[in-house]
PABATI-391924 format. One record per atom (N, C-alpha, C): residue number from 0; atom name; x, y, z. Coordinates in Angstrom, 1 decimal, always signed. Last residue first. Layout:
N
NUM | CA | X | Y | Z;
...
This chain:
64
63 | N | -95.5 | +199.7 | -55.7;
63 | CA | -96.2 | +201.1 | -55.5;
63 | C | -97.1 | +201.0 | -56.1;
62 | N | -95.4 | +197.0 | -54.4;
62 | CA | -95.4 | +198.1 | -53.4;
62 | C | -96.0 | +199.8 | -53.9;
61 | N | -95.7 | +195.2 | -56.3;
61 | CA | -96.6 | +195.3 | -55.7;
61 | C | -96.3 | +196.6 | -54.7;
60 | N | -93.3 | +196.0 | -57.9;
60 | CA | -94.3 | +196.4 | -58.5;
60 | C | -95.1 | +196.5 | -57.7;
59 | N | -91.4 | +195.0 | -56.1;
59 | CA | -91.6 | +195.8 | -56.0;
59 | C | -92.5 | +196.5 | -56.6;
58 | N | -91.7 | +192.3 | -56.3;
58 | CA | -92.2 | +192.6 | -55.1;
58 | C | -92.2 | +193.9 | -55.1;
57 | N | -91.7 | +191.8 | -59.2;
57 | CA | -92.7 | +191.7 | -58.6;
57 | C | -93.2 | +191.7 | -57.0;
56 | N | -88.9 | +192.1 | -59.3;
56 | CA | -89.8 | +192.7 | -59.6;
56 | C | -91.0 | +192.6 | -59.4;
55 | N | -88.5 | +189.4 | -57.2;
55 | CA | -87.8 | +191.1 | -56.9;
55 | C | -88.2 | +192.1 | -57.7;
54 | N | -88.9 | +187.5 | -58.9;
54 | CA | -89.3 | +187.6 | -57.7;
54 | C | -88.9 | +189.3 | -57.0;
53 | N | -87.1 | +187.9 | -61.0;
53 | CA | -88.9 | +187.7 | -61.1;
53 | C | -89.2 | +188.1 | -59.8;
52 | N | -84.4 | +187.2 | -59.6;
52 | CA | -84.9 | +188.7 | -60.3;
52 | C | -86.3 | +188.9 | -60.7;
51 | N | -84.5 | +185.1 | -59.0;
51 | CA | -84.3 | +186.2 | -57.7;
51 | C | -84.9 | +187.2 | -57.9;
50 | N | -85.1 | +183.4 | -61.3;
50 | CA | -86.1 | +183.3 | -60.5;
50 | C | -86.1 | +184.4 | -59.4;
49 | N | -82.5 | +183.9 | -62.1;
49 | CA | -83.6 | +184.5 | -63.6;
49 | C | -84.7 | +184.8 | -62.0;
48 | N | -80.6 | +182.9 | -60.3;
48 | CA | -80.8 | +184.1 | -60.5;
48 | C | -82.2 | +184.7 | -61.1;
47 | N | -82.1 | +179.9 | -60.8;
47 | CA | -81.8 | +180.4 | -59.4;
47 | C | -81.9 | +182.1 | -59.2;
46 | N | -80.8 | +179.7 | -63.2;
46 | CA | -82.3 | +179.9 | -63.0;
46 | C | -82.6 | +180.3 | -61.6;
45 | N | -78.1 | +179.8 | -62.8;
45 | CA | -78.9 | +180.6 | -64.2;
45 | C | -80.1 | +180.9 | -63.9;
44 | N | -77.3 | +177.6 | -61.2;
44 | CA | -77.2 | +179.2 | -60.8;
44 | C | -78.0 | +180.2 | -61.8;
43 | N | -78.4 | +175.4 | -63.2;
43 | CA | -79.4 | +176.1 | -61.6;
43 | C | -79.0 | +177.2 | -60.8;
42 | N | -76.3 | +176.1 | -65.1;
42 | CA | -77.9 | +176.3 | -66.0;
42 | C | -78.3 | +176.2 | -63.9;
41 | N | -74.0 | +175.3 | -63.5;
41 | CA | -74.3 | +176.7 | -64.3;
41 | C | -75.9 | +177.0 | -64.6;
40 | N | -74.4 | +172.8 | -62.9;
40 | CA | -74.4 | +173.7 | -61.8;
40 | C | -74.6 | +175.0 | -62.1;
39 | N | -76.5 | +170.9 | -65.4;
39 | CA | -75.2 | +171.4 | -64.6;
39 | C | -75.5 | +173.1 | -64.0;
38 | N | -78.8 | +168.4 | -64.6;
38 | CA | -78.7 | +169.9 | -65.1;
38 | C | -77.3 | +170.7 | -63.9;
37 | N | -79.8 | +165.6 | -65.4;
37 | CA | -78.8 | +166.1 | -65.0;
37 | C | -78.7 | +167.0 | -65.6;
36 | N | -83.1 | +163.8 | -64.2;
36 | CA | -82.2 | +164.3 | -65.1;
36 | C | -81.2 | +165.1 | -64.9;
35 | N | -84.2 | +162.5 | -62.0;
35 | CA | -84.6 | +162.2 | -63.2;
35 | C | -83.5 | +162.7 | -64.5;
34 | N | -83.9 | +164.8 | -59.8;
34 | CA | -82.9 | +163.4 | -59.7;
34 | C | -82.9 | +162.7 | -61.2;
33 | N | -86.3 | +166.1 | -59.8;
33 | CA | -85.1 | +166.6 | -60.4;
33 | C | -83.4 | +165.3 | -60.6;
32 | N | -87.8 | +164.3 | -58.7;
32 | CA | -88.3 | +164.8 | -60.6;
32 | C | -86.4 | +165.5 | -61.2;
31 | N | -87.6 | +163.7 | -56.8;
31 | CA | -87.1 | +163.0 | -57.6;
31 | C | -87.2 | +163.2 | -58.9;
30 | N | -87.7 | +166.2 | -55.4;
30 | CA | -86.5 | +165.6 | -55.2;
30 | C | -86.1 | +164.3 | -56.3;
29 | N | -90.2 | +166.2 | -55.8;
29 | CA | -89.6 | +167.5 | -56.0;
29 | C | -88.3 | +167.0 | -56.2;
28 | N | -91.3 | +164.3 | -53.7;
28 | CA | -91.5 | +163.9 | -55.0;
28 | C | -90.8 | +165.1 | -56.1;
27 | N | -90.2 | +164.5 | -51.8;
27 | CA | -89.9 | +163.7 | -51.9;
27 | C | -90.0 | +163.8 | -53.4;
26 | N | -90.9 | +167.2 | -49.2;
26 | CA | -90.5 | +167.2 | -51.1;
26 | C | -89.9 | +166.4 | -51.8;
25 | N | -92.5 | +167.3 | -47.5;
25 | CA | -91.1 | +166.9 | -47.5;
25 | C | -90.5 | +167.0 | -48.4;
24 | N | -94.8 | +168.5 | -48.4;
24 | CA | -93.8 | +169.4 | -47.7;
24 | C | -92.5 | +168.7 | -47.3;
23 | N | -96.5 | +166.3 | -49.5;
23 | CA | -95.6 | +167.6 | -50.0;
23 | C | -94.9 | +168.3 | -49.5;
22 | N | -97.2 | +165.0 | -46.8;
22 | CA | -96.3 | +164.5 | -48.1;
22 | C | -95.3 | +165.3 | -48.9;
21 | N | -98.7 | +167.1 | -45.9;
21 | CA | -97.5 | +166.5 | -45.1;
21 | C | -96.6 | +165.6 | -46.3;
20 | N | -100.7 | +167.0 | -47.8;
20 | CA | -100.3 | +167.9 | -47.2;
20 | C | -99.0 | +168.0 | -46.5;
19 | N | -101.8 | +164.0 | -47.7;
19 | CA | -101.1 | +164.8 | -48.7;
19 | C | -100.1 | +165.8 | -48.7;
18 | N | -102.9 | +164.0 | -44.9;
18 | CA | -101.2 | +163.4 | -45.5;
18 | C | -100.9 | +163.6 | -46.6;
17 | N | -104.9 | +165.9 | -45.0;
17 | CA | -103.8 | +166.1 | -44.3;
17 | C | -102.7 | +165.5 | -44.9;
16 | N | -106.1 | +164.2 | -46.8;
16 | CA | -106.0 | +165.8 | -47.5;
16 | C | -104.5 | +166.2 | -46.6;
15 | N | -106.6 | +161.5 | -45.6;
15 | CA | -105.9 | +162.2 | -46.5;
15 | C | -105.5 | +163.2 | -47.0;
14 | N | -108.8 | +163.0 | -43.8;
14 | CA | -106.9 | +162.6 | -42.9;
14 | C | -106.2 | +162.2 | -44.3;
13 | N | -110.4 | +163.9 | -45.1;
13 | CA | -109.8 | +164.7 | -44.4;
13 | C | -108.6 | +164.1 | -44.0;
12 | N | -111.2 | +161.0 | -46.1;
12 | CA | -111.1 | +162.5 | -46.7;
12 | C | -110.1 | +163.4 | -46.5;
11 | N | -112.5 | +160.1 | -43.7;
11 | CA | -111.3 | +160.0 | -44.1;
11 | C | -110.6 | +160.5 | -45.2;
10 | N | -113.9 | +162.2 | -41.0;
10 | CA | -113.8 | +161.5 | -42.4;
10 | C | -112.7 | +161.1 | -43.0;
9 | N | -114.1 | +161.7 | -37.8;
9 | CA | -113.4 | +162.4 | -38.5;
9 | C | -113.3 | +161.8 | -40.2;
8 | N | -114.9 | +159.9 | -35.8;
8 | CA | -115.7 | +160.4 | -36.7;
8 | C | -115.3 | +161.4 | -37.7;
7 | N | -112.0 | +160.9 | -34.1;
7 | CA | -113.5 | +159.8 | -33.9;
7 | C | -114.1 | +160.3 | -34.8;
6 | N | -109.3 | +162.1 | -35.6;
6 | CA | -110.1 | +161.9 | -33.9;
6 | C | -111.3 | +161.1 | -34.5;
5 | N | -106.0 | +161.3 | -36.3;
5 | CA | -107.3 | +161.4 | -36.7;
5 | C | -108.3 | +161.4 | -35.7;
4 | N | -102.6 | +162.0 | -37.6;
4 | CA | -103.4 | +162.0 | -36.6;
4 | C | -105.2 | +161.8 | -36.7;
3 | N | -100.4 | +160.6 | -39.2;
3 | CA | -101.4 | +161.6 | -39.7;
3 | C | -102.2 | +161.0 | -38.3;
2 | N | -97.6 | +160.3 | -39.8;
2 | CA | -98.5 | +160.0 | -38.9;
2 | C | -98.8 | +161.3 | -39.1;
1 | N | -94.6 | +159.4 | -42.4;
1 | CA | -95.6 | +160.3 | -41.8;
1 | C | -96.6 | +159.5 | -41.2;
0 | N | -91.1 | +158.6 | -41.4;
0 | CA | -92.4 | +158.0 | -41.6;
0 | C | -93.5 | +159.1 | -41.2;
């Protein structure tokens, strides 16, 4: 259960923004987009990799 903290006059704006904030980081809704449909173990090692390797040129582009 999220508790979103709020002090006196604090807008409510704000203590939404926060439990948004806290929403997303559980990844409830991440968890069910992928629950929605069935992608075998091959095709998320597939992407898993494609994603290691983007991420690994582009750390080293940014270095030189």
């Amino acid at each position: 259960m999220l508790v979103v903290q709020i002090k006196d006059g604090e807008p409510i704006e704000k203590a939404l923004k926060k439990f948004k904030k806290k929403f997303e980081k559980t990844g409830v809704v991440k968890e069910l987009r992928n629950r929605q449909k069935f992608t075998k173990p091959s095709v998320v090692y597939r992407e898993g990799k494609k994603k290691a390797i983007y991420v690994k040129k582009t750390y080293y582009t940014e270095e030189a």
